[in-house]
PDB file of N, CA, C and O in Angstrom:
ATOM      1  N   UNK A   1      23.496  -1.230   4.891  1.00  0.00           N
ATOM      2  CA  UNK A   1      24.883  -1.647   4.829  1.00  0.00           C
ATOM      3  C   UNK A   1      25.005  -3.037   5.426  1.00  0.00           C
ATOM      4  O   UNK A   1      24.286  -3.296   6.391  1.00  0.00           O
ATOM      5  N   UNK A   2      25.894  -4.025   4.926  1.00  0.00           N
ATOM      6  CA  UNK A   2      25.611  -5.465   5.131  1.00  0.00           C
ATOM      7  C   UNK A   2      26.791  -5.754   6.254  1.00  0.00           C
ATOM      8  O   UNK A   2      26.722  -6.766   6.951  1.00  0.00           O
ATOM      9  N   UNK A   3      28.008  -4.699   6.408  1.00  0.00           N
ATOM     10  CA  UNK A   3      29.103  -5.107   7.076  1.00  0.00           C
ATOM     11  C   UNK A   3      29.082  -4.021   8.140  1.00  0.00           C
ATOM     12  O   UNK A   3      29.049  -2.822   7.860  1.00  0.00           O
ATOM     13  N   UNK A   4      29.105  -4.564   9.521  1.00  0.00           N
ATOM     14  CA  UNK A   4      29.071  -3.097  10.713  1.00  0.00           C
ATOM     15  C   UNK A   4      30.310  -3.667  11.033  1.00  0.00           C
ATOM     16  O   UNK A   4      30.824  -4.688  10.576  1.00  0.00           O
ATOM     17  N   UNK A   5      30.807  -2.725  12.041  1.00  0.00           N
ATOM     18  CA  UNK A   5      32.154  -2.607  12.951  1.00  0.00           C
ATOM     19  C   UNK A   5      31.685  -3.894  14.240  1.00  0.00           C
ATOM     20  O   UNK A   5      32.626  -4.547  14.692  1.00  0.00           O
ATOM     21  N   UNK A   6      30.684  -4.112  14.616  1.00  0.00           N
ATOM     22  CA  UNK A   6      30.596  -5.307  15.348  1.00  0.00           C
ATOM     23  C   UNK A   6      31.108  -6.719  14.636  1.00  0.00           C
ATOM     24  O   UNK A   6      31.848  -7.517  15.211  1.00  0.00           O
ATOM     25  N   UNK A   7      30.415  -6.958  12.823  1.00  0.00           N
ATOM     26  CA  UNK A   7      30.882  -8.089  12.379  1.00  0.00           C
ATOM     27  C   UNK A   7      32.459  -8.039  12.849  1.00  0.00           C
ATOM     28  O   UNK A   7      32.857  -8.963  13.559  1.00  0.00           O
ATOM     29  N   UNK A   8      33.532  -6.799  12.407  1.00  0.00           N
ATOM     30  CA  UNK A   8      34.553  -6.705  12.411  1.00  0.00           C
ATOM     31  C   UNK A   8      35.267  -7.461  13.659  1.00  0.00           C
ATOM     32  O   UNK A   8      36.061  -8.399  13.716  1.00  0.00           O
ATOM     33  N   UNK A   9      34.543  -6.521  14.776  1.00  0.00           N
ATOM     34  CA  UNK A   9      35.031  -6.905  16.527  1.00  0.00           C
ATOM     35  C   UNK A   9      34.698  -8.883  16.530  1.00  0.00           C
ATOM     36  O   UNK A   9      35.341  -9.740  17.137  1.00  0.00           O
ATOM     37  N   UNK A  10      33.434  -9.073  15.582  1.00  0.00           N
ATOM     38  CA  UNK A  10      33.485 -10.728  15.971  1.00  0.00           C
ATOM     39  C   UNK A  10      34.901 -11.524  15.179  1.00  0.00           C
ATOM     40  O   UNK A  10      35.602 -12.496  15.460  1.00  0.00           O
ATOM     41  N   UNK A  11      34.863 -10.574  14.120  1.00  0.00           N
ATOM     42  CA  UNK A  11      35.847 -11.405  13.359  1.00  0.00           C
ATOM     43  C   UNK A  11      37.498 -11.756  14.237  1.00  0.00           C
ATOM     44  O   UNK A  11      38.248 -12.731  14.188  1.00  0.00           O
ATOM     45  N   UNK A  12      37.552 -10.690  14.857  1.00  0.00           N
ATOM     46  CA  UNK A  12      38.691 -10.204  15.725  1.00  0.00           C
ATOM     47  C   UNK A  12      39.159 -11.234  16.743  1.00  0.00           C
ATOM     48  O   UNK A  12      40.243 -11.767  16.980  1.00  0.00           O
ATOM     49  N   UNK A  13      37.442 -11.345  17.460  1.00  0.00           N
ATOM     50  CA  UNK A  13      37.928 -11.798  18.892  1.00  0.00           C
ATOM     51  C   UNK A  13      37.912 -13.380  18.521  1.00  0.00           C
ATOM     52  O   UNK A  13      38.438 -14.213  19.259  1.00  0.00           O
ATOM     53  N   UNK A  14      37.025 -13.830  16.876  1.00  0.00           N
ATOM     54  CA  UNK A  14      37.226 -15.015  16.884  1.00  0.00           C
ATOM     55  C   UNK A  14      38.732 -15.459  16.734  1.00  0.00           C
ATOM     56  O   UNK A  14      39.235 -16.254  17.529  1.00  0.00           O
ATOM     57  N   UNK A  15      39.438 -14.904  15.666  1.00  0.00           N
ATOM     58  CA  UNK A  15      41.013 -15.218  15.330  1.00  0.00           C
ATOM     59  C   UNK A  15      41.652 -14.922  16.515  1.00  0.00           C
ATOM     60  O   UNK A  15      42.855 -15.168  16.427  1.00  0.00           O
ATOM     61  N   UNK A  16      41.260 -14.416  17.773  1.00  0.00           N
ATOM     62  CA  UNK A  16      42.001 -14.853  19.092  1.00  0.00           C
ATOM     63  C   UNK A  16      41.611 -16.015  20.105  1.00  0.00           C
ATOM     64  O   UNK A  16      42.209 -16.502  21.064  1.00  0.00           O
ATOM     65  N   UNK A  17      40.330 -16.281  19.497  1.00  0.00           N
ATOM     66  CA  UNK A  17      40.149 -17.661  19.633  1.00  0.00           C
ATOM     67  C   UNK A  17      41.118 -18.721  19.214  1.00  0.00           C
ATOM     68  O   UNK A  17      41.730 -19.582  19.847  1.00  0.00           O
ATOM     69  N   UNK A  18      41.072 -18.424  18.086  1.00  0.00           N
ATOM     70  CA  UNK A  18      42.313 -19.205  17.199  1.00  0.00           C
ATOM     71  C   UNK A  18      43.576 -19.206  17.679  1.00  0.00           C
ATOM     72  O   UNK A  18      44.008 -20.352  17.557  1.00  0.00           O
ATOM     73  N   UNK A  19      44.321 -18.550  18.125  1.00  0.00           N
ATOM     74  CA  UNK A  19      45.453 -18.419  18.388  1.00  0.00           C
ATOM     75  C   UNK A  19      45.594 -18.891  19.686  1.00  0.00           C
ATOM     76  O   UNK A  19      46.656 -19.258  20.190  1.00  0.00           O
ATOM     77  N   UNK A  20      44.235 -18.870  20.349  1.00  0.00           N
ATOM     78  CA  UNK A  20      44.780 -19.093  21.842  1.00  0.00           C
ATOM     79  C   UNK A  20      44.290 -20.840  21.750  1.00  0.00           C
ATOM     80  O   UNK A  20      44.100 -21.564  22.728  1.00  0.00           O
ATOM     81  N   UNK A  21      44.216 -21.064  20.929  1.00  0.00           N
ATOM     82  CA  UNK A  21      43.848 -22.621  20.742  1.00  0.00           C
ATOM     83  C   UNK A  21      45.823 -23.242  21.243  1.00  0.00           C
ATOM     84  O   UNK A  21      46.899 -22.950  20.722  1.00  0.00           O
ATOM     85  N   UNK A  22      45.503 -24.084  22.353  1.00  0.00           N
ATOM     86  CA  UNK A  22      46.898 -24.054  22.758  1.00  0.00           C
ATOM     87  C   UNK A  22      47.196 -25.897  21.565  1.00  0.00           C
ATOM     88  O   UNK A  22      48.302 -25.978  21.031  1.00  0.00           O
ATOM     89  N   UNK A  23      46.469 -26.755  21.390  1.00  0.00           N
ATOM     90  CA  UNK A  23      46.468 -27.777  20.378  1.00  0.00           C
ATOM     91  C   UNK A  23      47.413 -27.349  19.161  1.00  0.00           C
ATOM     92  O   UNK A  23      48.249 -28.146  18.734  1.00  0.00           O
ATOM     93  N   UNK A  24      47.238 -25.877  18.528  1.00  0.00           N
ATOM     94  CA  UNK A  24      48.073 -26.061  17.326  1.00  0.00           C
ATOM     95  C   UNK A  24      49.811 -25.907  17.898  1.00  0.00           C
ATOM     96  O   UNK A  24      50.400 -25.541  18.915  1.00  0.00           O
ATOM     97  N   UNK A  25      50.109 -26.387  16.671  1.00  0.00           N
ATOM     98  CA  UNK A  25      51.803 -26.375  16.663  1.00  0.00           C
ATOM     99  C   UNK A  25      52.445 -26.418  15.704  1.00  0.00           C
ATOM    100  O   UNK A  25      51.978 -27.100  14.791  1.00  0.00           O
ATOM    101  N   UNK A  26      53.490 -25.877  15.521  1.00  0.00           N
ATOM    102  CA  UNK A  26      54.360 -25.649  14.103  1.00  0.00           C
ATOM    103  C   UNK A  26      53.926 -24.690  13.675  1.00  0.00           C
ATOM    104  O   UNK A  26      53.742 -23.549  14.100  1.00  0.00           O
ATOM    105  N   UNK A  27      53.629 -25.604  12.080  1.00  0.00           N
ATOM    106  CA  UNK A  27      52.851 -25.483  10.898  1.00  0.00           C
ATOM    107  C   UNK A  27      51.569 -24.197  11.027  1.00  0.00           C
ATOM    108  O   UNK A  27      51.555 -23.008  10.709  1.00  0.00           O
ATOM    109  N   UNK A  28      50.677 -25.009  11.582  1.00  0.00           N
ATOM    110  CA  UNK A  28      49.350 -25.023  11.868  1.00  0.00           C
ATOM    111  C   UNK A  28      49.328 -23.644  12.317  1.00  0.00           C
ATOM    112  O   UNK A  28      48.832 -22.647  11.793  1.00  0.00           O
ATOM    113  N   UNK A  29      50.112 -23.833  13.639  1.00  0.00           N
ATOM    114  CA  UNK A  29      50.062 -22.025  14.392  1.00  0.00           C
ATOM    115  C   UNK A  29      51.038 -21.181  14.019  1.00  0.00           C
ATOM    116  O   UNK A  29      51.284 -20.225  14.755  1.00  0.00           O
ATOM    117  N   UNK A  30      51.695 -21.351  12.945  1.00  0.00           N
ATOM    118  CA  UNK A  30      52.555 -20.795  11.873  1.00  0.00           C
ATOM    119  C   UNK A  30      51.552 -19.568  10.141  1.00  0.00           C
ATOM    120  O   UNK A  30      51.676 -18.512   9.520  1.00  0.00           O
ATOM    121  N   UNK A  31      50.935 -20.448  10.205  1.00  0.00           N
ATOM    122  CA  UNK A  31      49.636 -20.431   9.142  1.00  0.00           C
ATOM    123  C   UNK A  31      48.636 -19.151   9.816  1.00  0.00           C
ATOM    124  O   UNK A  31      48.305 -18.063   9.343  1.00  0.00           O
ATOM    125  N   UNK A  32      48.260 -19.963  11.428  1.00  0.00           N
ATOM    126  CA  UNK A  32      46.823 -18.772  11.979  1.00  0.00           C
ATOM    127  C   UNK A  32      48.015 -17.424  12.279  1.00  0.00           C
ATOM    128  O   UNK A  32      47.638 -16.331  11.857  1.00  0.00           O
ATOM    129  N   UNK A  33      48.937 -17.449  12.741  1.00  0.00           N
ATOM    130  CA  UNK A  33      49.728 -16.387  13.037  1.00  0.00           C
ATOM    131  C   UNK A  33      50.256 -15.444  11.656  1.00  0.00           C
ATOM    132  O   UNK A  33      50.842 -14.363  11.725  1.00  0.00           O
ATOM    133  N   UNK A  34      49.906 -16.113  10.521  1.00  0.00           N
ATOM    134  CA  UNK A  34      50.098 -14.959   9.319  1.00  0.00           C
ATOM    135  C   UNK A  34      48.679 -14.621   8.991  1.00  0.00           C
ATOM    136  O   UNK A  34      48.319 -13.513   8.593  1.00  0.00           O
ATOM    137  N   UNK A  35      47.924 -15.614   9.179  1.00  0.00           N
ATOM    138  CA  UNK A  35      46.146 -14.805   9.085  1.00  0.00           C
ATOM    139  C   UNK A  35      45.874 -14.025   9.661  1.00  0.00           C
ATOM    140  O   UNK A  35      45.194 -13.070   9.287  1.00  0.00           O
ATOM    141  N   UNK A  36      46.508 -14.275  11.181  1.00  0.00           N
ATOM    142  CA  UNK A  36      45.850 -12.990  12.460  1.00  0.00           C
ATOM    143  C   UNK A  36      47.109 -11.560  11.688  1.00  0.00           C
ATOM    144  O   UNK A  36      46.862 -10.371  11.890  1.00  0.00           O
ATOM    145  N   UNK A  37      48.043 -11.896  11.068  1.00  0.00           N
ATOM    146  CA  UNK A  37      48.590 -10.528  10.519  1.00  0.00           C
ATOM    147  C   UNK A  37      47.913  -9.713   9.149  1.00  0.00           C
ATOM    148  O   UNK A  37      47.888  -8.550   8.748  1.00  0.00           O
ATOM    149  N   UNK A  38      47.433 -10.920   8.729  1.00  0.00           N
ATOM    150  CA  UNK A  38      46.226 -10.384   7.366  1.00  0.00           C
ATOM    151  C   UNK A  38      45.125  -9.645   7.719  1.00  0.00           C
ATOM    152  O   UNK A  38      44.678  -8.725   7.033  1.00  0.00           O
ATOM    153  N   UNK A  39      44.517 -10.144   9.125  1.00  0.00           N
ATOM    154  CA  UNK A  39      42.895 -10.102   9.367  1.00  0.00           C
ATOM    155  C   UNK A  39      43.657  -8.577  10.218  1.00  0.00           C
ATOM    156  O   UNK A  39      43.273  -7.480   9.812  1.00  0.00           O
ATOM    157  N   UNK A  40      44.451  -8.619  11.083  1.00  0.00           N
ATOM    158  CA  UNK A  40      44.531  -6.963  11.943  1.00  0.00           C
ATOM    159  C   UNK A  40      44.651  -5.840  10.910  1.00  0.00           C
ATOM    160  O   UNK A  40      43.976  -4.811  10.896  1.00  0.00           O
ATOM    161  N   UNK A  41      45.968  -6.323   9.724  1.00  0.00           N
ATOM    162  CA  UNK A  41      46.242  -5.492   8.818  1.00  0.00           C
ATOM    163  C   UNK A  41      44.874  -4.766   8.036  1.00  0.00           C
ATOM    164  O   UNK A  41      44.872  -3.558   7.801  1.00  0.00           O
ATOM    165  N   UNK A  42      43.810  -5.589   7.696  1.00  0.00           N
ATOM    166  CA  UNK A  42      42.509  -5.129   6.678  1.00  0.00           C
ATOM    167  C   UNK A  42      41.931  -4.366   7.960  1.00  0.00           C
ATOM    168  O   UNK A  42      41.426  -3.260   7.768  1.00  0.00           O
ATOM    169  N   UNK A  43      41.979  -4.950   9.405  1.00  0.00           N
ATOM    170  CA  UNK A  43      40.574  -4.005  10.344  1.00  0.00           C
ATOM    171  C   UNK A  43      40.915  -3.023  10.459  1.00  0.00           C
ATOM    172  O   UNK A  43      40.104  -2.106  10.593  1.00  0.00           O
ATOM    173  N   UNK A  44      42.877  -2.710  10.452  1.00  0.00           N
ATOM    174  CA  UNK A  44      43.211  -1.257  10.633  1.00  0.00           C
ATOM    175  C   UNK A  44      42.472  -0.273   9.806  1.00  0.00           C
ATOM    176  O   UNK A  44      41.863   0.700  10.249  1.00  0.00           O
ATOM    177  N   UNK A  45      42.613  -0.709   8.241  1.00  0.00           N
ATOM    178  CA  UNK A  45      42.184   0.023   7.461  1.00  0.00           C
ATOM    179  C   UNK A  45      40.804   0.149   7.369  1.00  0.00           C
ATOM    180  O   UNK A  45      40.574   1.266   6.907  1.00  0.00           O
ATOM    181  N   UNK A  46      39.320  -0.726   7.684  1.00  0.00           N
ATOM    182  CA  UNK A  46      38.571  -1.025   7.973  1.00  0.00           C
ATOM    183  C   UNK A  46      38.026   0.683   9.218  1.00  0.00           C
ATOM    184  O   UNK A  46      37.269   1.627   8.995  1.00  0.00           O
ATOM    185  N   UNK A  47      38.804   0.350  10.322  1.00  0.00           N
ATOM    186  CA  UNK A  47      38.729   1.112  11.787  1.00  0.00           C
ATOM    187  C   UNK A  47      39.188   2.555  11.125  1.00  0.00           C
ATOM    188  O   UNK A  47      38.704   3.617  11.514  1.00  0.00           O
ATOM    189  N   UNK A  48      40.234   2.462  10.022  1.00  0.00           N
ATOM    190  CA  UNK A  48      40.666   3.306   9.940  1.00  0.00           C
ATOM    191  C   UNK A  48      39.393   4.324   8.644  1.00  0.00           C
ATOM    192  O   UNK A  48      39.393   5.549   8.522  1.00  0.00           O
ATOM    193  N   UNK A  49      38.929   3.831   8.257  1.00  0.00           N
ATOM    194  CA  UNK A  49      37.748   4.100   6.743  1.00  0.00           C
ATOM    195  C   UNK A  49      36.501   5.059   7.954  1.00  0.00           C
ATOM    196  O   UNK A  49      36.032   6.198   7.937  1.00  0.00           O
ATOM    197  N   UNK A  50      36.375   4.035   8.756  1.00  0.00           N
ATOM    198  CA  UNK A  50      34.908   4.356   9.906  1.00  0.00           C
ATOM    199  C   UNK A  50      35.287   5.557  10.632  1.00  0.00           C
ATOM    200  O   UNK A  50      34.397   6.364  10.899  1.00  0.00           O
ATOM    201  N   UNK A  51      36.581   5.805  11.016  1.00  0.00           N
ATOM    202  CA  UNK A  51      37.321   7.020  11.243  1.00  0.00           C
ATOM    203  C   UNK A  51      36.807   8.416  10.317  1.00  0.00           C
ATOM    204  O   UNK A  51      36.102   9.423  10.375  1.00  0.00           O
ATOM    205  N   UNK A  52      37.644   7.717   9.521  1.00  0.00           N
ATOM    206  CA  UNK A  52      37.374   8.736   7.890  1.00  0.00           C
ATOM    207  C   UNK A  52      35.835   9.247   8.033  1.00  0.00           C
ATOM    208  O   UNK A  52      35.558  10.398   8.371  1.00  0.00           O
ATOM    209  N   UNK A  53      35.155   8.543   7.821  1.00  0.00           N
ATOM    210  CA  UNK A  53      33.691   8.563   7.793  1.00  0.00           C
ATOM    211  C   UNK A  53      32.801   9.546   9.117  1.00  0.00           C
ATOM    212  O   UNK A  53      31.923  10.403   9.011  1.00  0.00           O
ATOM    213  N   UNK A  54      33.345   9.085  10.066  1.00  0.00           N
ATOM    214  CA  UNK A  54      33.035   9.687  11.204  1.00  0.00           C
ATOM    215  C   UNK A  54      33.249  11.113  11.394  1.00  0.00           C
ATOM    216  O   UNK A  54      32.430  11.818  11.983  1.00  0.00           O
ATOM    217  N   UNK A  55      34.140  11.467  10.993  1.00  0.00           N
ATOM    218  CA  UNK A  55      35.455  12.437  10.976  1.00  0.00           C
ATOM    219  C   UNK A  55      34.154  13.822  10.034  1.00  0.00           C
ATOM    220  O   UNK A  55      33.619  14.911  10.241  1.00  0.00           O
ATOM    221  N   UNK A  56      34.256  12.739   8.997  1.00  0.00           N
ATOM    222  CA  UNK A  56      33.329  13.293   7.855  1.00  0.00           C
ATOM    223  C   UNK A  56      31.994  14.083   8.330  1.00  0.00           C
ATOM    224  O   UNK A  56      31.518  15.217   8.278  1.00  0.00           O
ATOM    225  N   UNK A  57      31.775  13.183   8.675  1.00  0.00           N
ATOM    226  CA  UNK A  57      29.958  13.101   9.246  1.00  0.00           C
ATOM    227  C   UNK A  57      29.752  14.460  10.811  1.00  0.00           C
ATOM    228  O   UNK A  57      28.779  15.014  11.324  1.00  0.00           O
ATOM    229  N   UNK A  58      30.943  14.485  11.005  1.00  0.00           N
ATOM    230  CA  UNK A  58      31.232  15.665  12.425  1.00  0.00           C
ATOM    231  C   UNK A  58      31.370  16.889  11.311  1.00  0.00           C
ATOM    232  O   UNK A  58      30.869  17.963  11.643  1.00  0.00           O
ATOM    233  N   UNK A  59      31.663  16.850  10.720  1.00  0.00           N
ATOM    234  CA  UNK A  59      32.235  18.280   9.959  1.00  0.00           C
ATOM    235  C   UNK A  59      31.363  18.865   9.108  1.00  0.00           C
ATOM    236  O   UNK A  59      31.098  20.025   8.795  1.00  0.00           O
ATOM    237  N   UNK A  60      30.922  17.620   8.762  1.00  0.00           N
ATOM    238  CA  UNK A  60      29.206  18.152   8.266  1.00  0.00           C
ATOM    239  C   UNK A  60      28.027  18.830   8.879  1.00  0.00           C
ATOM    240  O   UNK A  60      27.308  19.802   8.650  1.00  0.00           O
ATOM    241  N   UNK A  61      28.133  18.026   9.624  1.00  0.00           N
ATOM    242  CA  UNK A  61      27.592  18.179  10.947  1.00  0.00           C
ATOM    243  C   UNK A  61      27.437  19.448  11.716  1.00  0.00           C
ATOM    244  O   UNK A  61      26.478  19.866  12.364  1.00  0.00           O
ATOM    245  N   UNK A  62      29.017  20.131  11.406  1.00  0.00           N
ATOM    246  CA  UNK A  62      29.185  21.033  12.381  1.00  0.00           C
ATOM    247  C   UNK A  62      29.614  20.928  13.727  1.00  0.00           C
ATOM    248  O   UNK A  62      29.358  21.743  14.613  1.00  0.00           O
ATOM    249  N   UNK A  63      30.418  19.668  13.866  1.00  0.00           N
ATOM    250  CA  UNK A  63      31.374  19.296  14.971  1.00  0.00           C
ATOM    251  C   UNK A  63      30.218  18.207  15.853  1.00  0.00           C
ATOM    252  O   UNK A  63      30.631  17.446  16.728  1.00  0.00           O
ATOM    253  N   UNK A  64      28.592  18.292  15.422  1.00  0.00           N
ATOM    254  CA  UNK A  64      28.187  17.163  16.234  1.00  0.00           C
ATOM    255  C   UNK A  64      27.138  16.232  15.684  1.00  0.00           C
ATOM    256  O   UNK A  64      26.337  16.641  14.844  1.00  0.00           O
ATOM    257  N   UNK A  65      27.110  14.702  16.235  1.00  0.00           N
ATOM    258  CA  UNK A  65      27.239  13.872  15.284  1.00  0.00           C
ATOM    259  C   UNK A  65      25.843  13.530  15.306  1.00  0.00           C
ATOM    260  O   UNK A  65      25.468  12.883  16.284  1.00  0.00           O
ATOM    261  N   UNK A  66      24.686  13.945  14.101  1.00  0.00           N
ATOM    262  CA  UNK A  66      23.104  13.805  14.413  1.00  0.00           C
ATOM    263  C   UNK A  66      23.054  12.281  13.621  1.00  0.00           C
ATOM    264  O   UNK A  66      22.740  11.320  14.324  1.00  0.00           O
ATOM    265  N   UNK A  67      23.271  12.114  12.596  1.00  0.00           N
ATOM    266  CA  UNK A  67      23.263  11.421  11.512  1.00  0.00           C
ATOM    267  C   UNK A  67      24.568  10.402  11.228  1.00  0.00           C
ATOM    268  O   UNK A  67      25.446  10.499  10.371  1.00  0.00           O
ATOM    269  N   UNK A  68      24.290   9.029  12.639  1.00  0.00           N
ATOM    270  CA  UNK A  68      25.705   8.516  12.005  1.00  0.00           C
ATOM    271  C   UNK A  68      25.676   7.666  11.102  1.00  0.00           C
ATOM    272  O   UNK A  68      24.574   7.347  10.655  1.00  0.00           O
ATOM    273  N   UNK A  69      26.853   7.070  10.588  1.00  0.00           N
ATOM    274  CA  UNK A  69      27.052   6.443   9.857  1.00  0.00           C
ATOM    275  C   UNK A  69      26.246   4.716   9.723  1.00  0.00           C
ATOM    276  O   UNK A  69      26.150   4.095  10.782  1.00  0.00           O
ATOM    277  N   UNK A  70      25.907   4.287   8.895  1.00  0.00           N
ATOM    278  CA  UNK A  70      25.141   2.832   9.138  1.00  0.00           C
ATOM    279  C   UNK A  70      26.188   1.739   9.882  1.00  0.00           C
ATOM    280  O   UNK A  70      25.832   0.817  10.615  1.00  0.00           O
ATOM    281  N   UNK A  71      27.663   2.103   9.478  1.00  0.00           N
ATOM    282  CA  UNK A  71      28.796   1.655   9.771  1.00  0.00           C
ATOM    283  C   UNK A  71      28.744   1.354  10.953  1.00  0.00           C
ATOM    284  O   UNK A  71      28.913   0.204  11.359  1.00  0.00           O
ATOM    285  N   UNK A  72      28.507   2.323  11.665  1.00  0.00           N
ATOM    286  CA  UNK A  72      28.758   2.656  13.367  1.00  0.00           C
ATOM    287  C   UNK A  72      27.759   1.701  13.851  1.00  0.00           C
ATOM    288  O   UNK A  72      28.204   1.084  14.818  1.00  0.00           O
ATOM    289  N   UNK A  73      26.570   1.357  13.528  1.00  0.00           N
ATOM    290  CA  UNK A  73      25.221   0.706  14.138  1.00  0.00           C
ATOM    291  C   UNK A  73      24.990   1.753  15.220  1.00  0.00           C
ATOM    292  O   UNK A  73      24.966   1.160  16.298  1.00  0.00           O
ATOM    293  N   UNK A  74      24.808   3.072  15.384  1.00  0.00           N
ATOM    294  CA  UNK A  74      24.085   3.562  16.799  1.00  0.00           C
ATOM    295  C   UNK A  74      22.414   3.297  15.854  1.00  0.00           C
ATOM    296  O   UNK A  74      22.162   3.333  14.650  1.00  0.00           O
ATOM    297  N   UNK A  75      21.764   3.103  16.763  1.00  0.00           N
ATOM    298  CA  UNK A  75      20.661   2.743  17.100  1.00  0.00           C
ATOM    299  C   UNK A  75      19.940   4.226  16.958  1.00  0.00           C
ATOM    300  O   UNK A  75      20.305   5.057  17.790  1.00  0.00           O
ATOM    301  N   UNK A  76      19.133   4.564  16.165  1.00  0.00           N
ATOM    302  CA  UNK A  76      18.215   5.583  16.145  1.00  0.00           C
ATOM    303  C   UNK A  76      16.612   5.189  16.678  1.00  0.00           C
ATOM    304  O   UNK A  76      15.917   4.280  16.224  1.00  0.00           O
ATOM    305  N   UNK A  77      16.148   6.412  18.072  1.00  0.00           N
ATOM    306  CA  UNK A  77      15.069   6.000  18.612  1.00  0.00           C
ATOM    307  C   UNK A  77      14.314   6.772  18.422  1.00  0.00           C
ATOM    308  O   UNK A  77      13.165   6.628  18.839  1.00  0.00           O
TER     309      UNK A  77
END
């Protein structure tokens, strides 16, 4: 799987990078402030899919989680 929940968390904390950029004004921080409503809106559903999945993967399971998702990145040793 090419997209984990970490890319997600970078994508996140970068667009609060962005915002906390105190330089923009108006316009500019008018623009990142409807992106940061685009970019939360998709991770909900995103956070919300890995949920789904998780959810999934327990019930299969039998309430415990051997086999997670590639999504998740746990580390198998």
């Amino acid at each position: 799987m090419k997209n984990k929940l970490s890319d997600l968390n970078n994508h996140l904390f970068a667009q609060l990078e962005r915002l906390g950029n105190e330089t923009l004004k108006g316009e500019e921080l008018a623009k990142e402030i409807d992106r940061s409503h685009a970019i939360t809106s998709v991770a909900k559903e995103v956070i919300s899919n890995a949920r789904l999945v998780l959810d999934a993967q327990k019930a299969y399971d039998g309430g415990n989680l051997h086999l997670p998702s590639p999504m998740l990145e746990v580390n198998k040793k």
